[in-house]
C-alpha positions in Angstrom: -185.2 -23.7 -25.6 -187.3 -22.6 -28.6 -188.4 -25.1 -31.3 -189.1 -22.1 -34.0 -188.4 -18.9 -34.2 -190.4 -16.3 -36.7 -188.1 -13.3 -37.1 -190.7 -10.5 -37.9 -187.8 -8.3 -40.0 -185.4 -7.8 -43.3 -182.3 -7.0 -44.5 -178.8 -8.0 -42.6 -180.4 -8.0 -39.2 -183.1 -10.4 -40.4 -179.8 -13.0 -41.9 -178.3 -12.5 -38.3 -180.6 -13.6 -36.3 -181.2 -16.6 -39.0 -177.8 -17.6 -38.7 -177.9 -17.3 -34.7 -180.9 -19.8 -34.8 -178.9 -21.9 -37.1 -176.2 -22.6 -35.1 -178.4 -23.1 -32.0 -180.7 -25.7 -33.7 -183.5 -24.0 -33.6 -186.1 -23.2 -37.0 -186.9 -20.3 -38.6 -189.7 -18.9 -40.1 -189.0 -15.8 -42.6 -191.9 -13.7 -43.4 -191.6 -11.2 -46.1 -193.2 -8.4 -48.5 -193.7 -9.0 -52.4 -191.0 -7.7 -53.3 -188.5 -9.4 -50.3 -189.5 -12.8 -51.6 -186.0 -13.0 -53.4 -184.5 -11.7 -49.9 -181.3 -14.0 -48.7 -182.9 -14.8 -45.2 -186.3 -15.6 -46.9 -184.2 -18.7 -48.9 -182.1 -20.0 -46.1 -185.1 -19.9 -43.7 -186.9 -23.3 -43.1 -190.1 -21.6 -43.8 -191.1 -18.5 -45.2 -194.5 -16.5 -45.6 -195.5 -13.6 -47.6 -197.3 -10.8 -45.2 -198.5 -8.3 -47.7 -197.9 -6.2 -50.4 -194.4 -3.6 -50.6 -196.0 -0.9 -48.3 -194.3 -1.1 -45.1 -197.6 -0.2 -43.5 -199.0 -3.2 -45.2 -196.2 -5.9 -44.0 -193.9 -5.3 -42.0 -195.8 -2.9 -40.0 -199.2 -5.1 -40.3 -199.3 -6.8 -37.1 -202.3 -9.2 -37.9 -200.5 -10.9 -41.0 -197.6 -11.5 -38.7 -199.0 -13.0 -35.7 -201.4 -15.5 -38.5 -197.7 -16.0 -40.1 -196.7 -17.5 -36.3 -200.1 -19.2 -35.9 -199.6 -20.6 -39.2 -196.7 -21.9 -38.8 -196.6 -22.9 -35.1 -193.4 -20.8 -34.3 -193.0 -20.7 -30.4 -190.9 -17.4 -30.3 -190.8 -14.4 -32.2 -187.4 -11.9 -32.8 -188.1 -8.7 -34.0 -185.3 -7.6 -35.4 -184.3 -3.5 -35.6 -187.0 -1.0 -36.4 -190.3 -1.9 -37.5 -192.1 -3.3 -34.4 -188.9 -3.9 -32.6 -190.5 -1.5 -30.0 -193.8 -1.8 -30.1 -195.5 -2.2 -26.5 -199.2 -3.1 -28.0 -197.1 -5.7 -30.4 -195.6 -7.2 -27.8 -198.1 -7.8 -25.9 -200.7 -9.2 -28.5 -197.7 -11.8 -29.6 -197.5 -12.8 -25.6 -201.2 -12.9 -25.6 -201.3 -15.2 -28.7 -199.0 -17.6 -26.6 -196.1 -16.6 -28.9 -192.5 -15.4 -26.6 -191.6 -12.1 -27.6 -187.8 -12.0 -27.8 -187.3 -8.4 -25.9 -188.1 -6.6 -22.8 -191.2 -6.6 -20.7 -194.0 -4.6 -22.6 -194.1 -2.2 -19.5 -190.6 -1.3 -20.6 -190.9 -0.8 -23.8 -193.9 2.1 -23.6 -191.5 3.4 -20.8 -188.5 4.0 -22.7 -190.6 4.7 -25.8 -191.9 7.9 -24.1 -189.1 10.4 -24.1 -190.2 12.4 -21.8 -191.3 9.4 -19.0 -187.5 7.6 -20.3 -185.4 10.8 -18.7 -187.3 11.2 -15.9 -187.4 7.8 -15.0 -183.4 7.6 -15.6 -182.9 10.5 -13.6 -184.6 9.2 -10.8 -182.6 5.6 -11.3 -179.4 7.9 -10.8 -178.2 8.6 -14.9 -177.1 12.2 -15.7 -179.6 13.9 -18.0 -179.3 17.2 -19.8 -181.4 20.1 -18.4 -184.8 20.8 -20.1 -188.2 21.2 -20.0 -190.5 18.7 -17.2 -192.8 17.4 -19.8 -193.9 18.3 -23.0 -193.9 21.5 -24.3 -197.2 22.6 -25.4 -197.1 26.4 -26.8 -194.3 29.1 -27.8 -195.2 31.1 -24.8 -194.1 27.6 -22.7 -191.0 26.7 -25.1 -189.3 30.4 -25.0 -189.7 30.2 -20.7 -187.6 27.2 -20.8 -185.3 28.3 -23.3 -184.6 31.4 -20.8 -184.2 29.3 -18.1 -181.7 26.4 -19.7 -180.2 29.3 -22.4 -179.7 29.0 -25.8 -179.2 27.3 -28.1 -182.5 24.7 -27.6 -183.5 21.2 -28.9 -187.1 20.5 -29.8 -187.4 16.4 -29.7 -190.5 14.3 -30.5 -191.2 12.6 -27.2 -192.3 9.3 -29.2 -189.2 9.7 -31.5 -186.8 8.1 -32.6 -183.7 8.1 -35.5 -183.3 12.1 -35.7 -186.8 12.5 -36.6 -188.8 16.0 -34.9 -185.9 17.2 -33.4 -185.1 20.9 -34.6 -183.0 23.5 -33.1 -183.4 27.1 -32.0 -180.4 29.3 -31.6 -182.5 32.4 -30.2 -185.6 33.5 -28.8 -187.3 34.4 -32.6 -186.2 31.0 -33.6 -188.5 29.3 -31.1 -191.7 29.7 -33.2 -190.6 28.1 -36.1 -188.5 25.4 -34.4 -191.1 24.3 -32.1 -194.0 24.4 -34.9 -191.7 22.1 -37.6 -190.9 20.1 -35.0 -194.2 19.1 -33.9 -195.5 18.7 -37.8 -192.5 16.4 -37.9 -193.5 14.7 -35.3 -196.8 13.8 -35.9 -195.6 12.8 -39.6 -193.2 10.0 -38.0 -194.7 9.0 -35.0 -198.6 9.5 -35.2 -198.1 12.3 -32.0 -197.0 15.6 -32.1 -195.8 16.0 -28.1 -192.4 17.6 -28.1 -190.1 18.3 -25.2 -186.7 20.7 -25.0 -183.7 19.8 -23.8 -180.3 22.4 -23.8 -178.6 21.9 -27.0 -175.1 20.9 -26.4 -172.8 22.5 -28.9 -169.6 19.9 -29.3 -170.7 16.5 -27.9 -169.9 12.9 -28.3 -172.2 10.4 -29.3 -171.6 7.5 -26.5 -173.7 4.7 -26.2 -173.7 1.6 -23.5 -174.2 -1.9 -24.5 -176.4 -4.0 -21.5 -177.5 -7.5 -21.1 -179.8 -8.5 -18.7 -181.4 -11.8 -17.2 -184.5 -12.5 -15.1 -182.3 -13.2 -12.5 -180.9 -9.9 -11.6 -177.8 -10.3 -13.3 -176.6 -7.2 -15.8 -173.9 -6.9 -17.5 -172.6 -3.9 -19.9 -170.1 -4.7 -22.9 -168.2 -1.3 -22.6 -169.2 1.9 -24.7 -169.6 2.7 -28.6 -168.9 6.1 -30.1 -171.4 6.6 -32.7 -170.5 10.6 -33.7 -170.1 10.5 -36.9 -173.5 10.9 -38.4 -175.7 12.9 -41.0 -179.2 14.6 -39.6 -178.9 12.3 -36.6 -178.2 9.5 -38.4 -175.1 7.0 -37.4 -172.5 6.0 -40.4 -169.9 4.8 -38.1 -169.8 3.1 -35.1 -166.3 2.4 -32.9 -165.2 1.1 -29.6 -163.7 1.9 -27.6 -163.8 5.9 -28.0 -161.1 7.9 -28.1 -162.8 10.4 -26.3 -163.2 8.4 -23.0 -160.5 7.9 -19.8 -160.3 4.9 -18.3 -161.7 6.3 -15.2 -165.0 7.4 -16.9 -165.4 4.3 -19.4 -165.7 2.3 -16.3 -167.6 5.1 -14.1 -170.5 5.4 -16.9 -170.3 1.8 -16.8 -171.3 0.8 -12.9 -173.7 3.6 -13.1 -175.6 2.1 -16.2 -175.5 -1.4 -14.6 -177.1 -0.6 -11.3 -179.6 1.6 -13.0 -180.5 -1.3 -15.4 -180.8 -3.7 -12.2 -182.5 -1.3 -10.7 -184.9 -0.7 -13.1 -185.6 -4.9 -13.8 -184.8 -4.8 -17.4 -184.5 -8.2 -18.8 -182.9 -8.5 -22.4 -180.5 -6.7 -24.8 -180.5 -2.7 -25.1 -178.6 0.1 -25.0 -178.3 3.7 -22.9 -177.3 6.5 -25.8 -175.8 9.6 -24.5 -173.9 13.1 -25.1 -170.8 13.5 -24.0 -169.3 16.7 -23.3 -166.5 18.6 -21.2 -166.1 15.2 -19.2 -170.1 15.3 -18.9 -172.7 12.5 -19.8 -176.1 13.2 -20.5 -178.7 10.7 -21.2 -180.5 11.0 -24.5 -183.1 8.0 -24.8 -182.7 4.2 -23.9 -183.1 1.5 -27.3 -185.0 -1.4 -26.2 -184.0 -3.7 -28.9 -180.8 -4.8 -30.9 -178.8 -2.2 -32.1 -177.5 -1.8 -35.7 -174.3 -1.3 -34.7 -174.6 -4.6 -32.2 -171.4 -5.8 -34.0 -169.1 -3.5 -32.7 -169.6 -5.0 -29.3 -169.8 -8.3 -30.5 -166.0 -8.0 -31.7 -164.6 -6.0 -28.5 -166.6 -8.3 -26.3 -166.3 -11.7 -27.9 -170.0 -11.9 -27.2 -172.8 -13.2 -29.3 -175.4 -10.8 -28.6 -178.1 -12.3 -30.6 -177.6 -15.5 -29.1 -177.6 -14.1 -25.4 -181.0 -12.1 -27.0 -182.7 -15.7 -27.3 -181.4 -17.5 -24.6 -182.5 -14.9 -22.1 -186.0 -15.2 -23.6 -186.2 -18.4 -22.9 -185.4 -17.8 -19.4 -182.0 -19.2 -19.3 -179.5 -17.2 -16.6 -176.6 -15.0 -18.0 -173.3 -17.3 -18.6 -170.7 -14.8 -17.5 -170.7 -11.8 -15.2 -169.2 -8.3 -15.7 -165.8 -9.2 -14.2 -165.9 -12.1 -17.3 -165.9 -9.6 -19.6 -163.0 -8.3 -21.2 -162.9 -6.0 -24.0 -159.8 -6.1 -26.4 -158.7 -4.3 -29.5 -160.4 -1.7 -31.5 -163.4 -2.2 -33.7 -164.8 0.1 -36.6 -168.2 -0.5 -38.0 -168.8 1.2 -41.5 -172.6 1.1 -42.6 -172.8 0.8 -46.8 -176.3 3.2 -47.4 -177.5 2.5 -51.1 -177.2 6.2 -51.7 -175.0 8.8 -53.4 -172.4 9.7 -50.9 -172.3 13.3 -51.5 -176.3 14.1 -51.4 -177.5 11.1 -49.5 -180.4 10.7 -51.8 -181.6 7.1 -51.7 -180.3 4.5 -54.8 -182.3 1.7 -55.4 -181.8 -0.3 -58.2 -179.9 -3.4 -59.2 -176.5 -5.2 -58.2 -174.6 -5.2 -61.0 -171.3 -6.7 -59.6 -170.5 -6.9 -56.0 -167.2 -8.2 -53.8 -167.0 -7.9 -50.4 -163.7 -8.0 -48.8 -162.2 -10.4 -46.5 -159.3 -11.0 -44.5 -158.9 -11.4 -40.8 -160.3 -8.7 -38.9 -162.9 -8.0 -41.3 -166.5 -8.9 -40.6 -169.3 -8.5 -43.3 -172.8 -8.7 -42.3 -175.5 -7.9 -45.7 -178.4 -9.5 -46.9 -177.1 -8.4 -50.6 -175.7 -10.0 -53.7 -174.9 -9.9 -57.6 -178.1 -9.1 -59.2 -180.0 -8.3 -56.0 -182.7 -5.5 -56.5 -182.4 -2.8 -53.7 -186.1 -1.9 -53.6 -187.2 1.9 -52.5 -189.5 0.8 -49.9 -187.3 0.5 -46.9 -183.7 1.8 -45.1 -181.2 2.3 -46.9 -178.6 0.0 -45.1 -177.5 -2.8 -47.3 -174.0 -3.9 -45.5 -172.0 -3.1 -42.8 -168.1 -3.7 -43.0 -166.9 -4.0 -39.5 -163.0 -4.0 -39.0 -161.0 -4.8 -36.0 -157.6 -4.2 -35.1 -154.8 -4.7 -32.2 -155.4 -1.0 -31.7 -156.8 2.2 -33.6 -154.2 2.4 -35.5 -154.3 -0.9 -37.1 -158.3 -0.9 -36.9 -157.8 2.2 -39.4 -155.2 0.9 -41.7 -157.5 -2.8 -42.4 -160.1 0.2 -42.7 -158.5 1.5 -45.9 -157.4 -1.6 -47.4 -161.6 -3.7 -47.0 -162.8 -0.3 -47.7 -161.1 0.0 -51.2 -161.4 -4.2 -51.6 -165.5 -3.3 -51.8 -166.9 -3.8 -55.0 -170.4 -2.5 -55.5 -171.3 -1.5 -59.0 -175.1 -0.6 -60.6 -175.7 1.5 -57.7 -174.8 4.7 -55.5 -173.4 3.6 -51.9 -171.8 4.9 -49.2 -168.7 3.7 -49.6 -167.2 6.5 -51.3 -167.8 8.6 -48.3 -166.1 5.8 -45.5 -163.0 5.5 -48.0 -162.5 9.3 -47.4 -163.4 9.7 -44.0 -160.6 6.9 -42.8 -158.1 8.9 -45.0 -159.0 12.3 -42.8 -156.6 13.6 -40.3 -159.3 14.5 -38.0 -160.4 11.0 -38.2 -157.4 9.7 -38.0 -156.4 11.7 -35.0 -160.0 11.0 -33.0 -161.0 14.7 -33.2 -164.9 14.8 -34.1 -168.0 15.3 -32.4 -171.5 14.5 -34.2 -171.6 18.0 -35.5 -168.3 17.0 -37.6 -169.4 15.5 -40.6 -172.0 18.0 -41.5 -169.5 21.0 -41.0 -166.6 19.3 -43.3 -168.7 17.2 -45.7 -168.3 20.1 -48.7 -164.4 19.7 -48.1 -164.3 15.5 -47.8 
């Protein structure tokens, strides 16, 4: 096992995977911008070094202060957390070159899955249902309206490096190609440093459904059932559940066996998840996450799994502990993610913590790297907490919902919160009857 781990992150994820060292014994190096030197993982680490200045670009991004930061400090392993580098083939490999274990896939799967356009085509050949669409990237109008024709409209320009929502834009007719496929290459190259885009048929009233896998060097996957992840803003997740409503028992467990023997298939070795549409009975894969998952928790409650945990041990070439018949998923779980911004106009809050209280009781999870006084810089995400709730059944899940939802305590600041304690008071909520288009076509009435 590992003797030190650097964990190359901030924020919640960066205190989980502290507290999953922790209580395996092994040390932790934090490393962190100016302005995260007051940051709760960079105290309860056993070391801690400063990377750069507040510019993303110039720490958390700046792969030479991190890999001196492990050379410095002798770490053995390093986790990356969510976002930043998380998925980074070139980082990676120059942390595996510099004798340091990456704690993630093989590189080679990384820059797989990181290219859209190589991720469904590769899936589709490893059996996964994808969504009909262009065969590569789309490089002019005259390209882009000949696949539209053929697939119908409405059409979905994506960024084939993307990621989070970001260059995708829709066209609902043939003179709406132009613009769409011009804004979403400009957005694009603004995000991801390359403007390729693809098309895929836009689906009009789909699910968000995700699949949660682990996977050994041995050959041994497992998946930890499904998350529905629908409700969101501009392709961005708020709230996270399992199991869905949406899903038989028949399909939960036939997306499930054909995930697993893809992952096998494919050699995969670590923690990631398969996101999908859902529609009319129909899955259709989207992209594959190489990494942890915000939203990680959700399974961790249905499962009773320690992800993170599983994340590190696997790295360090240890065999899965339990197989998919081992695996039993009860109750319902509802993660809630507190944004530090206004709940109406999603425009970012930073500022200080006046007073905060999270609330507590059993069923109710808090992971946050917050506290009273804490300044929520406006360098980074948003994310400051997520409330995760869980319950005999949907029904209860909902009703703790309400009651830890209206417990939370978060003053000197806009958050989120506002938003959550309306949305688990919604009869369409409440009833299961949304699809990712739902929030954006009822927020004026919430």
């Amino acid at each position: 096992m590992f003797k030190k781990i650097l964990i190359s992150n901030r924020g919640d994820v960066a205190v989980r995977v502290l507290r999953a060292c922790k209580e395996m014994d092994i040390k932790t190096v934090a490393v962190h911008s100016l302005v995260d030197e007051t940051l709760m993982n960079v105290k309860f680490a056993d070391e801690s070094v400063c990377i750069g200045p507040n510019s993303p670009l110039e720490s958390y991004l700046n792969v030479a202060s991190i890999l001196s930061a492990a050379e410095l400090t002798g770490a053995d392993a390093l986790h990356p957390g969510v976002g930043f580098l998380s998925e980074n083939e070139k980082f990676a490999t120059l942390v595996s070159v510099n004798g340091v274990k990456f704690i993630g896939p093989d590189p080679k799967h990384l820059a797989m899955m990181g290219d859209k356009i190589v991720a469904k085509k590769t899936m589709a050949e490893l059996g996964i249902p994808v969504v009909r669409g262009s065969n590569g990237e789309v490089k002019c109008v005259e390209e882009a309206i000949e696949v539209a024709n053929d697939v119908g409209y409405p059409v979905l320009f994506k960024a084939a490096s993307g990621g989070g929502g970001k260059g995708m834009k829709v066209a609902n007719s043939q003179e709406e190609i132009p613009n769409a496929f011009k804004m979403a290459k400009i957005e694009a190259k603004a995000n991801f440093g390359d403007d390729c885009v693809y098309m895929e048929r836009y689906l009009a009233s789909p699910r968000h459904i995700e699949i949660q896998v682990i996977a050994d060097s041995y050959g041994n996957v497992v998946h930890l059932g499904e998350r529905d992840c629908s409700i969101q803003r501009n392709h961005q997740k708020l709230m996270e559940e399992s199991p869905s409503i949406a899903l038989s028992a028949e399909n939960r467990e036939k997306i499930g066996d054909i995930v697993r023997k893809a992952i096998k298939k494919l050699g995969y070795v670590g923690v990631g998840t398969l996101e999908f549409l859902y529609e009319n009975e129909e899955f259709f894969f989207m992209e594959m996450n190489t990494r942890l998952q915000v939203e990680h928790c959700v399974s961790e409650e249905v499962a009773g799994i320690d992800i993170v945990k599983e994340q590190i041990k696997i790295a360090a070439g240890e065999k899965l502990s339990f197989k998919q018949s081992d695996i039993r998923l009860t109750g319902h779980v509802i993660e809630f993610r507190i944004n530090a911004e206004h709940p109406e106009t999603f425009m970012p809050s930073p500022g200080r913590i006046d007073e905060l209280y999270f609330p507590g009781g059993k069923g109710v999870r808090v992971d946050s790297h917050i506290y009273r006084d804490y300044v929520v810089p406006p360098y980074y995400d948003s994310l400051i907490a997520k409330i995760i709730i869980k319950g005999s059944d949907r029904s209860e899940c909902i009703k703790k919902a309400r009651c830890a939802l209206d417990e939370l305590a978060i003053d000197g600041i806009e958050t989120t919160a506002d938003l959550h304690r309306k949305l688990v008071r919604n009869q369409d909520i409440v009833d299961g009857k949304f699809d990712i288009h739902w929030l954006e076509n009822n927020l004026k009435s919430l």
